[in-house]
C-alpha positions in Angstrom: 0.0 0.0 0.0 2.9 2.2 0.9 2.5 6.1 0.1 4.2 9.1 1.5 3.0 10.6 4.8 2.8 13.5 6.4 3.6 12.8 10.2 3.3 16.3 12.1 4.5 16.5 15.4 7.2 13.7 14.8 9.3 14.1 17.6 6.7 13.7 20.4 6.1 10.2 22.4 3.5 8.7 20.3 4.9 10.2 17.0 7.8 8.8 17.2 6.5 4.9 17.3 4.3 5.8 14.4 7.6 6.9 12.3 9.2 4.1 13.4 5.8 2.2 12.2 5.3 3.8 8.8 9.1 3.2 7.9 9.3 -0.5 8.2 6.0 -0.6 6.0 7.6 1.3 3.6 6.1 4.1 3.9 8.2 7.5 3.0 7.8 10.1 5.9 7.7 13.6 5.8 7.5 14.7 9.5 7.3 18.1 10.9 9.6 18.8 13.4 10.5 22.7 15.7 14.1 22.8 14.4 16.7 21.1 12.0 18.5 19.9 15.6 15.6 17.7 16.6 15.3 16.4 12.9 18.9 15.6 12.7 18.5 13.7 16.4 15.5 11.7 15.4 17.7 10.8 11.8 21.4 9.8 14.1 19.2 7.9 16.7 17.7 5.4 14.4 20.7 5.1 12.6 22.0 3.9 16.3 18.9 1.6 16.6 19.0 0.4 13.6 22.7 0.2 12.7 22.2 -2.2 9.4 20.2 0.2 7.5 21.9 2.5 5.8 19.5 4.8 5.1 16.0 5.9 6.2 13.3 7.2 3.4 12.4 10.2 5.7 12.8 14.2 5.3 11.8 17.0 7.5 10.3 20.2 7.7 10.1 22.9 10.1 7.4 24.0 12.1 8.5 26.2 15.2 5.0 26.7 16.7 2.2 24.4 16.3 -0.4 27.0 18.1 0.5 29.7 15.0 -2.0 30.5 12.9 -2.1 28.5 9.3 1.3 26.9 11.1 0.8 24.0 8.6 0.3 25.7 5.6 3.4 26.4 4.4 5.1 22.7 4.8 1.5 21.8 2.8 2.0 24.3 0.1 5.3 23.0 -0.4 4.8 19.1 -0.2 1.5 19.0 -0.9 1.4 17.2 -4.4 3.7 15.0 -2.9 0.9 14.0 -0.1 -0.7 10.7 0.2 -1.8 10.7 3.7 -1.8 12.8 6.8 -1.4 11.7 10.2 -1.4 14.6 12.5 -0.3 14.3 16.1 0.7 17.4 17.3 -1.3 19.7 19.7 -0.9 22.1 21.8 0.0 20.8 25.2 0.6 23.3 28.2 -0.7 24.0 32.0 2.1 26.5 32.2 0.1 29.7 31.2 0.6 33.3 30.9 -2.4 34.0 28.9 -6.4 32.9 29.2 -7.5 29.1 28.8 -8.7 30.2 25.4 -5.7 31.7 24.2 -3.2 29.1 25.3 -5.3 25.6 24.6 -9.0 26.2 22.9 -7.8 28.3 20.0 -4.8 26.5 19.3 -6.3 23.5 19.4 -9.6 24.0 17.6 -7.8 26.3 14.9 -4.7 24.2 14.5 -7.1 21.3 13.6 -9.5 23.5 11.4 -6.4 24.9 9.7 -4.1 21.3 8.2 -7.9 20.0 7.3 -8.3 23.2 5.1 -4.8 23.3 4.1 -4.8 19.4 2.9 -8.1 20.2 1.1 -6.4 23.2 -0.8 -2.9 22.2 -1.7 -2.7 18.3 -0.9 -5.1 17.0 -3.7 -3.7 13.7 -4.0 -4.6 12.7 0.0 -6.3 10.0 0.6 -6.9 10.1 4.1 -6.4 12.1 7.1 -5.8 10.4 10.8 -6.0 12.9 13.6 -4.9 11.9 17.0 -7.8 13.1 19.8 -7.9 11.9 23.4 -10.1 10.1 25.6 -10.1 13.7 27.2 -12.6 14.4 24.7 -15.2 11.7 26.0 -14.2 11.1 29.6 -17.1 12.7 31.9 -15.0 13.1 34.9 -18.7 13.1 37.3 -19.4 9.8 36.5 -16.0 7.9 36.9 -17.3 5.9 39.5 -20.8 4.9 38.0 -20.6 1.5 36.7 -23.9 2.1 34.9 -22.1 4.8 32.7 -20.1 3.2 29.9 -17.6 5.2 27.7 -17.8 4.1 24.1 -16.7 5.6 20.8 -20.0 7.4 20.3 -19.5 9.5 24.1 -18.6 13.0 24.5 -17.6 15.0 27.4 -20.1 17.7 28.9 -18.0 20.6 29.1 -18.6 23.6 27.6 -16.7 27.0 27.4 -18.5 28.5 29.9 -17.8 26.1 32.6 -14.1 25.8 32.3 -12.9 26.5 35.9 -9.4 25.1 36.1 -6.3 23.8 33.7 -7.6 20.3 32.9 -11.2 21.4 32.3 -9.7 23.8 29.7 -7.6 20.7 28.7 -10.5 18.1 28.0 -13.0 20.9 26.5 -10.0 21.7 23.8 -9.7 18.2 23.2 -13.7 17.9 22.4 -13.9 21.1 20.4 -11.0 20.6 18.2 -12.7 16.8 17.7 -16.0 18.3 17.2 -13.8 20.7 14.3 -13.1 17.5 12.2 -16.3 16.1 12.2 -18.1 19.5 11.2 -15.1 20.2 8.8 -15.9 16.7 7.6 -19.5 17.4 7.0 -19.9 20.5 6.1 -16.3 20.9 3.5 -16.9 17.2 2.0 -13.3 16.6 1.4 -12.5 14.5 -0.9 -9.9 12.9 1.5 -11.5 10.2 4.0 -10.4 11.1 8.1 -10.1 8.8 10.9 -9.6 10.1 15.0 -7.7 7.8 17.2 -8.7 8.3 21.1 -5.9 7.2 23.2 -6.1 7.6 27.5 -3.0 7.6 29.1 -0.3 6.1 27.3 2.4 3.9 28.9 5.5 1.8 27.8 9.1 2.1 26.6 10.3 5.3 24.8 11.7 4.5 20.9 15.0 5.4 22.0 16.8 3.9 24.6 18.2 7.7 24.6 14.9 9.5 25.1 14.4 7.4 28.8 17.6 9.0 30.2 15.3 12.4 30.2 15.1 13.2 34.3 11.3 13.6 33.2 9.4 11.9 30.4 6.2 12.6 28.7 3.5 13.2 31.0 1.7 9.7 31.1 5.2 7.7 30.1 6.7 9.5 34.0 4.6 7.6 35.4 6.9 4.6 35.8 10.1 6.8 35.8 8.7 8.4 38.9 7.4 5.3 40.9 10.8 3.8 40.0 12.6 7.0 42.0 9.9 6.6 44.9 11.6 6.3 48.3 11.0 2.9 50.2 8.7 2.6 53.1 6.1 0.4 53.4 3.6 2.7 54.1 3.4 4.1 51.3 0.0 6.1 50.0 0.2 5.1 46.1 -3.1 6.8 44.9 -5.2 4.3 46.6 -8.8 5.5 45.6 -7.1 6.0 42.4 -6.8 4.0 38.8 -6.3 5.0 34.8 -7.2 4.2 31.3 -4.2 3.2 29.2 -2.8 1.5 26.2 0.9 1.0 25.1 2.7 3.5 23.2 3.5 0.9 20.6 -0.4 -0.4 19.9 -1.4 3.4 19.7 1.5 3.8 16.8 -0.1 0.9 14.9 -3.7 1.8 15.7 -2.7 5.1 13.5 -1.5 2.8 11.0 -4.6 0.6 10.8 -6.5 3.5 10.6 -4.5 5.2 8.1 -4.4 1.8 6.1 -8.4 0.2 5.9 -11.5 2.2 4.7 -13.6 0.2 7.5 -12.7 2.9 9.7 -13.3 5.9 7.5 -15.2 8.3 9.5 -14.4 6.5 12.7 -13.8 7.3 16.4 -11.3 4.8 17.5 -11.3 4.8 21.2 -7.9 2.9 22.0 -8.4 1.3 25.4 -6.0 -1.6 26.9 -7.1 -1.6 30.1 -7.3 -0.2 33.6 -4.0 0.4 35.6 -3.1 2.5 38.5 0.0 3.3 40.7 0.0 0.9 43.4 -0.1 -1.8 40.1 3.0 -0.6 38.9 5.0 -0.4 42.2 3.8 -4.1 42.8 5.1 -5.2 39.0 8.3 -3.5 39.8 8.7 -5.1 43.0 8.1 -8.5 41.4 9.7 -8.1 38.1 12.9 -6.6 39.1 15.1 -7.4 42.3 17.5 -4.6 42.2 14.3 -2.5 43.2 13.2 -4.1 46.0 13.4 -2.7 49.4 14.9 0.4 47.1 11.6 1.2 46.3 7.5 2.4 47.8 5.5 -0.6 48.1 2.5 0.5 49.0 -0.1 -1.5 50.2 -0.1 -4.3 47.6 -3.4 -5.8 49.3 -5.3 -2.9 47.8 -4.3 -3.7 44.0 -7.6 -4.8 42.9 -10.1 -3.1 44.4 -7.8 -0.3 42.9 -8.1 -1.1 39.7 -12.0 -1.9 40.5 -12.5 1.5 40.4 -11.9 1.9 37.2 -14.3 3.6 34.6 -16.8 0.7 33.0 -16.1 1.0 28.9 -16.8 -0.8 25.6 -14.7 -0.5 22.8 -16.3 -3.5 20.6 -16.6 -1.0 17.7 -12.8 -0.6 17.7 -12.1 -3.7 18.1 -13.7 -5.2 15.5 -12.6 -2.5 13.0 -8.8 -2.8 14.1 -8.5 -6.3 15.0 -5.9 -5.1 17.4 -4.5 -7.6 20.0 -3.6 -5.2 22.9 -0.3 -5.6 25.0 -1.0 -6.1 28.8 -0.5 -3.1 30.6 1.2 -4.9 32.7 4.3 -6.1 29.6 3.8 -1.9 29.2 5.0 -1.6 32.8 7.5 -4.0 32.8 9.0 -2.7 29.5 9.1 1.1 30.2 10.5 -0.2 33.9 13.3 -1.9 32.1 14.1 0.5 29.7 14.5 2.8 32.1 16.5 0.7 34.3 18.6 -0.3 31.7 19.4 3.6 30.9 19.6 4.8 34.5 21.0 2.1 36.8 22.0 5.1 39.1 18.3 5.8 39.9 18.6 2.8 42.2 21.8 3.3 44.1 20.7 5.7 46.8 19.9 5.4 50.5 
């Protein structure tokens, strides 16, 4: 099927697995990167991973800022009749702010998406379809967590609107919905000639492409979730977010959802809400504990007694729809633990050799 492919964003956590995806398809990449330093580092550290192959079928372009108006547009203009797919997986992703929630996430978000869907329409006439990557940020209803009798599917939306944003992460998952919401109107109302696809992944765990990329002191937000549970100082007592569990999927089944979608019609049009399983903090200090003996008595334990009624906490959800259009075989959250834990490990043996 091969093509070439527009990957925006292709530096960040997820992007990168879906590079590393499309190239051994045989895909030719295109990715947007902020400067020619981080291009240059993605190019000399799969040459390191992948020391046989001589060369990679991959180019660059520069974007410096993602939240800029028509940010896209140029890269488009330029490669455009080049263009046989997009898959765009760069947002806007900040709690630092120095401006209003609408300045710094909803019109980023909303017009960064509005803008590449116009921009492919325009100049890329040769696409053939679009994959955005959402968030389950756009259909988690954070009131009804606990209520077994709500079930999150593909066809669910959050209920927050503009006017009740009230803090950082409401501004986060009512960005998420609107700039979703974008596609779908964009979708209906522009008719594209292009077919579009939105993958919906919760927090996403596992190992970093590059061994080099774990050495970071922090990782990605969801990813330093293992890096800082591995740093956690032993005692027994240890409160490990006991009232507390999360939605994830591994890095690596995200990457290839993008691919599936990118690759069969069935899920032209599609929400593809990309769900593993349900995980939480005190799981991944006990998988630590077991998995790898250097860490005990080095490490929290928690209060491993308290492990499933944890994760029985979790949000009730049904992704048959995905499932059935991906055929996708999850990894365990619990490999994606044990893999990101090693990884790390493997990079950082220090972490471990302290009081």
């Amino acid at each position: 099927m091969a093509g070439t492919v527009l990957l925006t964003g292709a530096s960040g956590y997820i992007a990168l697995h879906i590079l590393d995806h499309a190239l051994k398809r045989g895909y030719s990449v295109i990715g947007t990167v902020r400067s020619t330093e981080k291009g240059e580092q993605i190019l000399k550290n799969l040459h390191e991973k992948y020391p046989e192959t001589k060369s990679f079928d991959l180019t660059f372009e520069i974007v410096e800022d993602i939240a800029v108006e028509n940010a896209f547009d140029g890269v488009i203009k330029k490669r455009g009749p080049q263009l046989d797919y997009v898959l765009h997986t760069a947002s806007p992703f900040s709690f630092g702010f120095t401006t209003t929630y609408e300045e710094a996430l909803l019109k980023p978000a909303i017009n960064g998406t509005a803008n590449i869907l116009k921009a492919v329409k325009e100049y890329a006439p040769n696409v053939k379809k679009v994959v955005i990557t959402s968030s389950l940020a756009a259909v988690l209803d954070m009131d009804k967590l606990e209520d077994k009798s709500h079930v999150l599917t593909e066809k669910c939306w959050n209920p927050i609107e503009v006017d009740q944003i009230k803090d950082p992460m409401n501004a986060y998952r009512c960005s998420k919905k609107l700039a979703e919401k974008t596609v779908w109107k964009f979708v209906e109302e522009e008719k594209p000639s292009f077919k579009v696809t939105t993958v919906l992944p919760p927090l996403v765990i596992g190992p970093q492409l590059f061994d080099s990329d774990a050495k970071k002191p922090v990782l990605n937000v969801s990813a330093n979730k293992v890096n800082v549970l591995l740093q956690s100082k032993y005692t027994p007592e240890y409160e490990s977010y006991k009232t507390m569990s999360f939605l994830g999927t591994d890095v690596r089944d995200i990457a290839e959802v993008h691919m599936i979608a990118l690759e069969k019609p069935e899920t032209d049009g599609q929400r593809l809400l990309s769900i593993a399983g349900i995980y939480g903090d005190q799981l991944i200090l006990d998988l630590i504990n077991d998995n790898f003996p250097q860490a005990k008595g080095k490490i929290a334990v928690g209060d491993p007694s308290q492990t499933q009624a944890i994760l029985n906490t979790g949000p009730t959800y049904d992704i048959s729809v995905t499932l059935a259009l991906t055929g996708i075989k999850f990894i365990t959250l619990e490999q994606s633990i044990i893999d990101a834990a090693a990884q790390i490990l493997k990079v950082k043996p220090e972490i471990l050799n302290r009081d």
